[in-house]
N, C-alpha and C positions, 0 to 999 in steps of 0.2 A: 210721513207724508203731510201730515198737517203741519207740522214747522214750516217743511217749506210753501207751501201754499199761502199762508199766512207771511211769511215773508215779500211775496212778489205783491201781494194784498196790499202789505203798508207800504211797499216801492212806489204802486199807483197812489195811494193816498195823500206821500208826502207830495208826488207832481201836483194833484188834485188840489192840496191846500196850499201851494207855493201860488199856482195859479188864480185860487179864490184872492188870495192876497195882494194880488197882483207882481207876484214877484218873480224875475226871469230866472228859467233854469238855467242852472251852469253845464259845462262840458261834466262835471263832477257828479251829479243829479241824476243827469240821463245815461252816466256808465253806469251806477248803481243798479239805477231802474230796470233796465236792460240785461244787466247780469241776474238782478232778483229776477228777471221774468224765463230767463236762460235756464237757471236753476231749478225755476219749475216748468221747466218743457213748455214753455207759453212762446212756442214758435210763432205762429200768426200777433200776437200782441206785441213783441219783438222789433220788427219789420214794422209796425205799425205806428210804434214810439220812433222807430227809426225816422218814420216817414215826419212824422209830427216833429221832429227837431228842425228835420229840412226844411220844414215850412217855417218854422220859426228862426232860419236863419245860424243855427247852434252847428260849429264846428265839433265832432266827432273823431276822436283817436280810434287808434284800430283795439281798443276794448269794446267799443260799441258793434262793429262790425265784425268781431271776432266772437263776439256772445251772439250775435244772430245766426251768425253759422254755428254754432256750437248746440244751439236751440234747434235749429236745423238737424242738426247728427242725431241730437235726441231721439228726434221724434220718426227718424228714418226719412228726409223730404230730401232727398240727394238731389232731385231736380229744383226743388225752390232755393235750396243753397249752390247750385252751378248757376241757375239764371241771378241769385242775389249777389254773389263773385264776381261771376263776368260785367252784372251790373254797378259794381264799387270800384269796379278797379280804373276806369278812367275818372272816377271824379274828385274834387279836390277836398272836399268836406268828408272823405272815409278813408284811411289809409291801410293796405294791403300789404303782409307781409309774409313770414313762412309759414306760421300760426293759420293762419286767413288760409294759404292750398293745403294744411296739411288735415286744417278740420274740414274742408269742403272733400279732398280726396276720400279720408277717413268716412265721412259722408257715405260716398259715394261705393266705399268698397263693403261698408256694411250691410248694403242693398245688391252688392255683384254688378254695378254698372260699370265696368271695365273700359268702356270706353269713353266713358264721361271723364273716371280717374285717368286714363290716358292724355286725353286732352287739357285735363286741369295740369299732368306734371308737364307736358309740354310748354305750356305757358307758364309756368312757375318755373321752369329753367333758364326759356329764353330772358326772367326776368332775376336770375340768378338766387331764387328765394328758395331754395331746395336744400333738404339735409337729411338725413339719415329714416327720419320719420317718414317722407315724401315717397322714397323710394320705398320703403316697409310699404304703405300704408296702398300702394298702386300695385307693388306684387302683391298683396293679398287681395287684393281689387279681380288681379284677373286668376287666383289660384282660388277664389271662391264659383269665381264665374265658369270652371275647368279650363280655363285659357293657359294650359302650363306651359306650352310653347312660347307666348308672351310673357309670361313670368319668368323665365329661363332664362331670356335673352334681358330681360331686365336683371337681373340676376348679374348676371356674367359682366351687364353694362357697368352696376358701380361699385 
């Protein structure tokens, strides 16, 4: 536990001394950072760096948004990672892919919100980003929840 800890530690230190320096973070920088803070369940610090690039104008690939959900799943916040989703997916500086519904689903079904996981594969289909994991990851959503009639027929759907 102390590796990682001490890892997400010097993620912020290196932001910390780029900025004393006065020197701009890269796209490169803030995926590290983000990842380091992923890997130690620093959900809230996350979302927060996320936010601090946005203000600084730093375009984000979906490593940055996909360790925030992932930070998310960690720590069981299936609702801050369906409102963080639904909140990345229109805009242009965070980009959404399978990875991005399959950890907000995964999310979501580790907690049995079923119908949160329903609603994410819904939208993850209509946006054709769906695959083997999606549908795993939403039948166990509602076979945790005793929902086995919707899991069944999800079942049977793919």
């Amino acid at each position: 536990l102390h590796g990682r800890l001490s890892h997400w530690h010097h993620a912020l230190d290196v932001l910390k001394e780029t900025r004393f320096r006065r020197l701009q973070n890269s796209q490169i920088t803030y995926n590290a950072s983000i990842s380091a803070l992923e890997r130690g369940s620093r959900w809230e610090s996350t979302l927060l760096l996320l936010g601090d690039a946005k203000r600084r104008s730093r375009s984000l690939n979906e490593v940055a948004g996909n360790s925030a959900l992932a930070a998310c799943e960690r720590c069981s916040k299936w609702c801050t990672a369906v409102q963080f989703l639904s909140g990345f997916t229109g805009r242009d500086d965070l980009v959404v892919d399978v990875i991005s519904f399959n950890t907000a689903i995964s999310c979501c079904e580790k907690s049995s919100a079923w119908e949160a996981a329903l609603a994410l594969l819904a939208d993850a289909e209509s946006r054709r980003l769906v695959d083997v994991i999606t549908y795993n990851a939403t039948i166990s959503a509602c076979e945790k929840a005793k929902m086995w009639q919707l899991a069944i027929e999800l079942l049977k759907d793919t």
